[in-house]
C-alpha positions as CSV (number, residue, x, y, z in Angstrom):
1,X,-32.1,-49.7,14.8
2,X,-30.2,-50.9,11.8
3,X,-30.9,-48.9,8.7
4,X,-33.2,-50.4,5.9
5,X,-34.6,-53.2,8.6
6,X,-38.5,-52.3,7.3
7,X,-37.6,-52.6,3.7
8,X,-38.2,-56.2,3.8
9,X,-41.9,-56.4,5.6
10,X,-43.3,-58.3,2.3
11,X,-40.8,-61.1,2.9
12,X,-40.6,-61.6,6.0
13,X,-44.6,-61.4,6.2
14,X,-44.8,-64.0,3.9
15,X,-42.7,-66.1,6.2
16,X,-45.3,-65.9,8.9
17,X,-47.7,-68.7,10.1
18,X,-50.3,-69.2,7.8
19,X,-53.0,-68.0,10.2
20,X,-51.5,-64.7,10.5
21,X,-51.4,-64.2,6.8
22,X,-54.5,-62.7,6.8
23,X,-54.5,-59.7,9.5
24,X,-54.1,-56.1,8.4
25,X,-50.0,-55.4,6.5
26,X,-49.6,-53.2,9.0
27,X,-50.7,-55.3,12.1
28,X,-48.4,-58.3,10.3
29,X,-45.7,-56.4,9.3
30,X,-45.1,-55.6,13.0
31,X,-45.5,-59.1,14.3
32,X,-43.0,-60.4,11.3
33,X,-40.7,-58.1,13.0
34,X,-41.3,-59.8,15.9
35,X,-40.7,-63.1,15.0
36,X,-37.1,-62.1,13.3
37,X,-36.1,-60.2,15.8
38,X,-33.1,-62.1,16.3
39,X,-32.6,-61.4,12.3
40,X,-32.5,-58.1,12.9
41,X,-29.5,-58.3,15.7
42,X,-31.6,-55.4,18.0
43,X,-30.5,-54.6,21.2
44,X,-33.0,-54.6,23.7
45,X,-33.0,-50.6,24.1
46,X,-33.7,-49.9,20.5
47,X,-36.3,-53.1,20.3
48,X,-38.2,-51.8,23.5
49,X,-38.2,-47.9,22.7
50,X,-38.8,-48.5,19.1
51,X,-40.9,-51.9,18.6
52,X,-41.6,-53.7,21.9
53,X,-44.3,-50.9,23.4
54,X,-46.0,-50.1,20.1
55,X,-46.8,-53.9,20.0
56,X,-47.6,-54.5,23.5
57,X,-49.6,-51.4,24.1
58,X,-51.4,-51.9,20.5
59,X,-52.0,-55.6,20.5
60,X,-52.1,-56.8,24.2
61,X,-53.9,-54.1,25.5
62,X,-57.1,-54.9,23.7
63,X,-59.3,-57.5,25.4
64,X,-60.4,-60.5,22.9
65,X,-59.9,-60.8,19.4
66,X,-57.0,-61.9,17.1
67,X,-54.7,-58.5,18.7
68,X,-54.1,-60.2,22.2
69,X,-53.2,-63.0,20.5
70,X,-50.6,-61.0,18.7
71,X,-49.6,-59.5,21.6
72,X,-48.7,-62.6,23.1
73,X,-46.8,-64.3,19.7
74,X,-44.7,-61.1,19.5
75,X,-43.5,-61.4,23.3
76,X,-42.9,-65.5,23.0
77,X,-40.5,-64.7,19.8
78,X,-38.3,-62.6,21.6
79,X,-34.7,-63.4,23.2
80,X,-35.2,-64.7,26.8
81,X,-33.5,-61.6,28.2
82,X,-35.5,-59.0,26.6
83,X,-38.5,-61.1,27.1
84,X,-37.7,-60.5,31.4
85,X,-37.4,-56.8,30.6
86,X,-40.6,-56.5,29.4
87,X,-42.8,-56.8,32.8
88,X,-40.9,-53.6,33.7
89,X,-41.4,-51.5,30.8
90,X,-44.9,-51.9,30.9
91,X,-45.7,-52.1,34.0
92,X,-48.0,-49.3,35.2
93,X,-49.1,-48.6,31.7
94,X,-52.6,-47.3,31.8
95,X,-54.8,-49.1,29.1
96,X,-58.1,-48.6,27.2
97,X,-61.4,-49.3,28.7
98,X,-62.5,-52.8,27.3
99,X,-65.7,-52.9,25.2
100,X,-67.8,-54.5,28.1
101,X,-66.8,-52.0,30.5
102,X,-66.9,-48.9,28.2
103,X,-70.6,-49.5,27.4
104,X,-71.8,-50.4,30.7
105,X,-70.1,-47.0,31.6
106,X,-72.3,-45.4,29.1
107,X,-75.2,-46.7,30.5
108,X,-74.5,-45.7,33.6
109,X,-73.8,-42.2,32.6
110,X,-77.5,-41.9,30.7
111,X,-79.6,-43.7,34.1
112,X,-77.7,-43.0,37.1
113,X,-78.2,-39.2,36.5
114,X,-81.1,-37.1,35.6
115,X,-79.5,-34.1,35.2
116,X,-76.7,-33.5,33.0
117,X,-75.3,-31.3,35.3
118,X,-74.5,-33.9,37.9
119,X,-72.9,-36.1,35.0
120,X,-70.8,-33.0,34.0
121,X,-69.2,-32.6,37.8
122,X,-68.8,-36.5,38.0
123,X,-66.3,-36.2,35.0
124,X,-64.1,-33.1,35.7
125,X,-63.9,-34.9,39.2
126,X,-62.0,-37.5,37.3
127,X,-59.8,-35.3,35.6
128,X,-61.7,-34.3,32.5
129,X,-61.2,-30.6,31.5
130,X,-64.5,-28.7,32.1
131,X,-64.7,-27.6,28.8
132,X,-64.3,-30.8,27.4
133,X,-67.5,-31.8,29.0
134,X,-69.7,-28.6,28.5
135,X,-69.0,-28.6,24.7
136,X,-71.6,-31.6,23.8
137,X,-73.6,-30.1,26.7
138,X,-73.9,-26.9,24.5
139,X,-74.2,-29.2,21.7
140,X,-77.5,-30.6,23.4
141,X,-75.9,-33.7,23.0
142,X,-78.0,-36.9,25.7
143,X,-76.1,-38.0,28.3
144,X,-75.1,-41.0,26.7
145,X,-73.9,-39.2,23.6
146,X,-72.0,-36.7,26.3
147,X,-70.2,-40.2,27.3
148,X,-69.4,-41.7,24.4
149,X,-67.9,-39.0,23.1
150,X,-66.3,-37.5,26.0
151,X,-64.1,-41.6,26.0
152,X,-63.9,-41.1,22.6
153,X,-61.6,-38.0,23.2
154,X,-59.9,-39.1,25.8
155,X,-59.0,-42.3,23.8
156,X,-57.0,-39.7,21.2
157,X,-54.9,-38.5,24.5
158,X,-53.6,-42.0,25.0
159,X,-52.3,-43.0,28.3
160,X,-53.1,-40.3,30.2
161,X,-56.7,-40.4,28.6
162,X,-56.6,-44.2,29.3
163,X,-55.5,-43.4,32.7
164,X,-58.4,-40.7,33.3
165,X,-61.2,-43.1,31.9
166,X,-60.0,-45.4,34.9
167,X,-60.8,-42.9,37.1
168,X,-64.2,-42.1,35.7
169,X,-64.9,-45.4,36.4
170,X,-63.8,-45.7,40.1
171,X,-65.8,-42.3,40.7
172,X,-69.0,-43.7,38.9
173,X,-68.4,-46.9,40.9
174,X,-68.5,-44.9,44.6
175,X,-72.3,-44.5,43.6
176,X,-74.7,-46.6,45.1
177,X,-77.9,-45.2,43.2
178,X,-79.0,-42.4,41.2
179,X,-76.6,-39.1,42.2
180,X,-79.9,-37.3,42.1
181,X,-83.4,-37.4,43.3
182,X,-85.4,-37.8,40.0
183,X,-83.3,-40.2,38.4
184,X,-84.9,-43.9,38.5
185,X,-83.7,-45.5,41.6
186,X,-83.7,-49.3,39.9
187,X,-82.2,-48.5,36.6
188,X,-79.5,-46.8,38.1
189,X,-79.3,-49.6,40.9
190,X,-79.0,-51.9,37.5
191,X,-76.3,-50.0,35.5
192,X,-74.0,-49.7,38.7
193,X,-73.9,-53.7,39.3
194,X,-73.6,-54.3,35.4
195,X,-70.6,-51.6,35.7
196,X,-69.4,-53.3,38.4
197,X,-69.7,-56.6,36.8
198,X,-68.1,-55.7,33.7
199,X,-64.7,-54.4,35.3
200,X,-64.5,-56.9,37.8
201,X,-65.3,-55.6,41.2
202,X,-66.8,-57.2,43.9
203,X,-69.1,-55.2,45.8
204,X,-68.8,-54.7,49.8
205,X,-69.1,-57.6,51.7
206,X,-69.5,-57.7,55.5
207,X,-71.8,-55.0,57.5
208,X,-68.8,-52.9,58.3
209,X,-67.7,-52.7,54.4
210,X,-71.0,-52.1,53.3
211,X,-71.6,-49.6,55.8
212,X,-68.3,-47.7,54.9
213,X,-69.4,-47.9,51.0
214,X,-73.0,-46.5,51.8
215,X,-71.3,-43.6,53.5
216,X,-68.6,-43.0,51.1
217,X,-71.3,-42.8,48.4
218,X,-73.6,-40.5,50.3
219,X,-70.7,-38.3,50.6
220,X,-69.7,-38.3,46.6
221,X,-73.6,-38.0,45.9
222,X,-74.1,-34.9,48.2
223,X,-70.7,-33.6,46.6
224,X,-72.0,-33.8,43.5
225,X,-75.4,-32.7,43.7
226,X,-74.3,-29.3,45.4
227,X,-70.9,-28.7,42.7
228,X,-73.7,-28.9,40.3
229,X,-75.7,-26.6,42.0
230,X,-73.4,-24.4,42.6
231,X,-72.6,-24.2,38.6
232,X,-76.6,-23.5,37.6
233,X,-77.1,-21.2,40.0
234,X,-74.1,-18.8,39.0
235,X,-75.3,-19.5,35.2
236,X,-78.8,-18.6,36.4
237,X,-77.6,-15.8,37.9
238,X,-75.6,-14.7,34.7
239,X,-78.8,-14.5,33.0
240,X,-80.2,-11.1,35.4
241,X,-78.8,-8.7,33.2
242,X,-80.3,-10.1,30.2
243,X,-83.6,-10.1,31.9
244,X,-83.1,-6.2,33.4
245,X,-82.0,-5.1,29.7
246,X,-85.3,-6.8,28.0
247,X,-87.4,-4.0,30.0
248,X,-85.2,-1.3,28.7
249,X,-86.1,-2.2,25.0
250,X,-88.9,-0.1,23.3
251,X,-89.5,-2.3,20.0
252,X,-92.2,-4.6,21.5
253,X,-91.8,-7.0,18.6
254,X,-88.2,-7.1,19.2
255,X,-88.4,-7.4,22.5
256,X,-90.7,-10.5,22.4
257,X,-88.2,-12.5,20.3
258,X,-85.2,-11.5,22.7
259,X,-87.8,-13.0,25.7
260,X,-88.3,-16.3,23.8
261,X,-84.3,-16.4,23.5
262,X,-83.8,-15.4,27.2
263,X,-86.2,-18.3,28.4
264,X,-84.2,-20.6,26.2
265,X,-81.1,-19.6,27.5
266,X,-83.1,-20.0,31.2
267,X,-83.9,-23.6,30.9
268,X,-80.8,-24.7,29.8
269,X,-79.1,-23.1,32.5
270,X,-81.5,-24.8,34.9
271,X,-80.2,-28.3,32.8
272,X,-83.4,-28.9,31.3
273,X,-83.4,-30.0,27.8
274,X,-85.2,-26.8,26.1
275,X,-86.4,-26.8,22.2
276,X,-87.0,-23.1,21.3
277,X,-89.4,-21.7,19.1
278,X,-91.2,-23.5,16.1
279,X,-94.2,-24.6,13.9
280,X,-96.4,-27.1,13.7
281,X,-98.2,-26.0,10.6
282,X,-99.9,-23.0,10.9
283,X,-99.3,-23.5,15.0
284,X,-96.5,-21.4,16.8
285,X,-95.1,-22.8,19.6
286,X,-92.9,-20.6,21.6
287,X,-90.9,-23.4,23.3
288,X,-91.2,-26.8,24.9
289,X,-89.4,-28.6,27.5
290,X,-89.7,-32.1,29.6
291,X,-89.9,-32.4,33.5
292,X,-91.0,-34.6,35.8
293,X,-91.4,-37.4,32.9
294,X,-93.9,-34.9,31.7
295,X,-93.8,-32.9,28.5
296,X,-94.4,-29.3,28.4
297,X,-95.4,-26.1,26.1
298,X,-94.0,-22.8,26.3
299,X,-95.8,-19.6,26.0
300,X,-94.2,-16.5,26.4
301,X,-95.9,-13.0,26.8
302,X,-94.2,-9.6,27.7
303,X,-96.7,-7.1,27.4
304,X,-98.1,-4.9,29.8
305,X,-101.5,-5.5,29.8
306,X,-102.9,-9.0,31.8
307,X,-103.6,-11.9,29.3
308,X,-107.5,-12.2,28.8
309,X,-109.3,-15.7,29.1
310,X,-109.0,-16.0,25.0
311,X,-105.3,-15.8,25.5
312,X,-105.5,-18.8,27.9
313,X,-107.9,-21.1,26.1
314,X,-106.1,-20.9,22.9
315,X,-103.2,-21.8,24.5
316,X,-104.7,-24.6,26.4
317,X,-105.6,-26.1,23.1
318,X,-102.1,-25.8,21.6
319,X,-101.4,-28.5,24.5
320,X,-104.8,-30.9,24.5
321,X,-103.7,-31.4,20.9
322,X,-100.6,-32.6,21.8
323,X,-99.9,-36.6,23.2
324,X,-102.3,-37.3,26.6
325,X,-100.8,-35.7,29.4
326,X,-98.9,-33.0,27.8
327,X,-99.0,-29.4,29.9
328,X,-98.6,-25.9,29.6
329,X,-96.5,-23.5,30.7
330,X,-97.5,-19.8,30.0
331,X,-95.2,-17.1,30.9
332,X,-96.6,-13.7,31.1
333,X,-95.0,-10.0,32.9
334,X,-98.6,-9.8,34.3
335,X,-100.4,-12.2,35.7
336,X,-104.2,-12.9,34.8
337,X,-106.7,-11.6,36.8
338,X,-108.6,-13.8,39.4
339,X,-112.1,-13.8,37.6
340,X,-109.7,-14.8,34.3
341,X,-108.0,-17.4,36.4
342,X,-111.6,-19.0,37.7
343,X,-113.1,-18.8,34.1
344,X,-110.6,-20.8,32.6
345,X,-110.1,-23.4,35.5
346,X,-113.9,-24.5,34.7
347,X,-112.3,-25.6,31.3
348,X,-109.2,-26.5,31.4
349,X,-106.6,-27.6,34.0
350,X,-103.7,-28.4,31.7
351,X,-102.0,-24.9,32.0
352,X,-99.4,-23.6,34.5
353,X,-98.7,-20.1,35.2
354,X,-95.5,-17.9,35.9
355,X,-95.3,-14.1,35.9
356,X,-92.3,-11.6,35.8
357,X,-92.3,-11.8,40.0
358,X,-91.6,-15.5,39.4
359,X,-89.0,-15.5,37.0
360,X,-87.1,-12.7,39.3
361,X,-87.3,-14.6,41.9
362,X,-85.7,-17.6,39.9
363,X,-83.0,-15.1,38.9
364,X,-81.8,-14.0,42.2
365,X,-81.2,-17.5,43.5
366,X,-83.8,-17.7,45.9
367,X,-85.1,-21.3,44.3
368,X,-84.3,-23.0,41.2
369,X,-86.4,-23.3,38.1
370,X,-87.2,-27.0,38.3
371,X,-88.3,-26.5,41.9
372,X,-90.6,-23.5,40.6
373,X,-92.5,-25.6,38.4
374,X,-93.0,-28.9,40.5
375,X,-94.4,-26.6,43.4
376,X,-96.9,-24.9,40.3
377,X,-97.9,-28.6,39.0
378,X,-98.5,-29.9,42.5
379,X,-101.0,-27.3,43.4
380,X,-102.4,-27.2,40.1
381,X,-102.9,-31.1,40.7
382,X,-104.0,-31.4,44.2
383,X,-105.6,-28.1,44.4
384,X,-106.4,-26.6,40.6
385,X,-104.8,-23.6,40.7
386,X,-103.2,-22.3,37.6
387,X,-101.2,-19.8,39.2
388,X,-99.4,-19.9,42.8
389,X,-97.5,-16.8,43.1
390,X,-94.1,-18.6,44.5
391,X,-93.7,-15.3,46.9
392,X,-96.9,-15.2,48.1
393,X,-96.8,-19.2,48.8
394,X,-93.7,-18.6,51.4
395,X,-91.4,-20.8,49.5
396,X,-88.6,-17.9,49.6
């Protein structure tokens, strides 16, 4: 490129079309440089390497707007014989989601899956580093916030980002439905087709397609679902020695805090959204968590002695104080004793029970903490019982 050719950008931008006069001096300094390229005397090497791309993967690969516009203008200015060499070197080139398609993939992200986990595989399936992902997990970022931001990063990696974004979308696309069984069936249905509708896919036609597609997504679903589970379980299982060295410790005050962090660290390894300890005025509230579309309160005890009814009733309040409908959870070593149990059913049936039997249980893999507590709120439903020892129910 000839030496000095950018010291002119004010004049020649001043030459330009008066419509273009008023886009950014950047934006127009690169298109007055396209419409004097034959000023400059370029050769078609140093205009492609140097000029040609920058515009074409800057302007024309935006969708709408004044920039494909741009795009366009630049490549019509050009000599005829450079303008045939451009179809080759940018052919292939991966570009940026457009704006239609990049929300709809959001959406999709946040109602097609329930449980972050799921969302996390669906992306490093697609070529997004693990750690990438995890980080706004860790962050307790929502799924749609893990989206946006994960495109967001993969935006600053350019073509290769651009390329893997592609791909997140063909994997979310060989969905169906919801990749899990507590995600709503219709608004995932719903984000798939606007997905699909936004980046131009037709969906299966024919019985044989169709058919093909149903059993191509059952595959990816059942993939997914058992990666995910196959990451929570050896993070659950991470969690044992935690839970061995919390019965070594002597300082019972101590000790109690460590629990309320250990339980924390439990949920989220089970991917449920978990809020630790905190206040409500002069309230303590050891932890909450949601489930089921139901909200729920956390009480943790490790002591050695059985909670008495008081212990259970006060409790119970903490959650018939909260919003209709919320439960709690209380997590005690030792369980309460039968005549406790009956005493405090004839009051109140808003509180769950897990002792240290359960949570070892959970530890060792033999069933997963979100299965633990829709067995204990389905007996406590159908059946009121606060407390259904998961080994004595045969569920392991």
């Amino acid at each position: 490129m000839q030496p000095g050719c950018f010291a002119d950008l004010p004049q020649r931008q001043a030459r330009l079309p008066r419509p273009l006069k008023g886009f950014p001096a950047s934006d127009a300094g690169l298109v007055a440089l396209a419409v004097n390229a034959g000023e400059l005397r370029l050769s078609a090497l140093d205009l492609g390497a140097r000029f040609v791309l920058s515009v074409l993967s800057h302007a024309s690969s935006h969708s709408g707007g004044w920039r494909e516009g741009v795009g366009r203008l630049a490549i019509r200015t050009l000599p005829a014989d450079l303008r045939r060499t451009i179809p080759r070197m940018t052919a292939g080139r991966p570009r940026p989601l457009s704006f239609a398609v990049r929300q709809a993939l959001i959406q999709a992200c946040g109602t097609v899956f329930y449980y972050k986990g799921g969302l996390v595989e669906l992306f490093t399936s697609a070529g997004v580093p693990r750690a990438a992902v995890q980080r706004y997990v860790d962050q307790e970022c929502v799924k749609f916030q893990i989206a946006r931001f994960v495109l967001e990063d993969l935006d600053k990696r350019g073509a290769s980002g651009h390329r893997i974004q592609a791909q997140i979308v063909d994997a979310m696309l060989g969905l169906d439905g919801p990749a899990d069984d507590v995600a709503d069936k219709a608004e995932a249905k719903k984000s798939l087709e606007a997905l699909r509708g936004a980046a131009g896919r037709a969906a299966p036609s024919g019985a044989a397609e169709q058919q093909a597609a149903a059993v191509a997504a059952r595959k990816q679903r059942e993939a997914l679902q058992r990666k995910a589970a196959e990451v929570q379980a050896e993070k659950v299982r991470a969690l044992r020695e935690d839970f061995a060295r919390l019965a070594g410790m002597t300082d019972k005050q101590e000790r109690g805090y460590a629990f309320e962090r250990f339980l924390a660290d439990l949920f989220k390894a089970s991917d449920l959204d978990y809020r630790g300890s905190y206040k409500v005025g002069a309230q303590q509230i050891d932890g909450a968590f949601k489930h089921g579309g139901r909200d729920y309160l956390v009480e943790a005890r490790w002591r050695e002695e059985p909670p008495a009814a008081n212990d259970l009733f006060t409790f119970a309040m903490k959650a018939t104080g909260k919003l209709d409908g919320t439960l709690g959870l209380f997590i005690t070593m030792v369980p309460p004793r039968d005549e406790v149990l009956a005493e405090v059913a004839k009051a109140s049936r808003n509180v769950l029970i897990m002792d240290g039997s359960d949570l070892a249980l959970i530890l060792e893999g033999r069933l997963t903490l979100p299965e633990a507590l829709e067995f204990k709120r389905r007996r406590a439903a159908q059946e009121g019982i606060l407390f259904s020892s998961l080994a004595q129910a045969h569920l392991v």
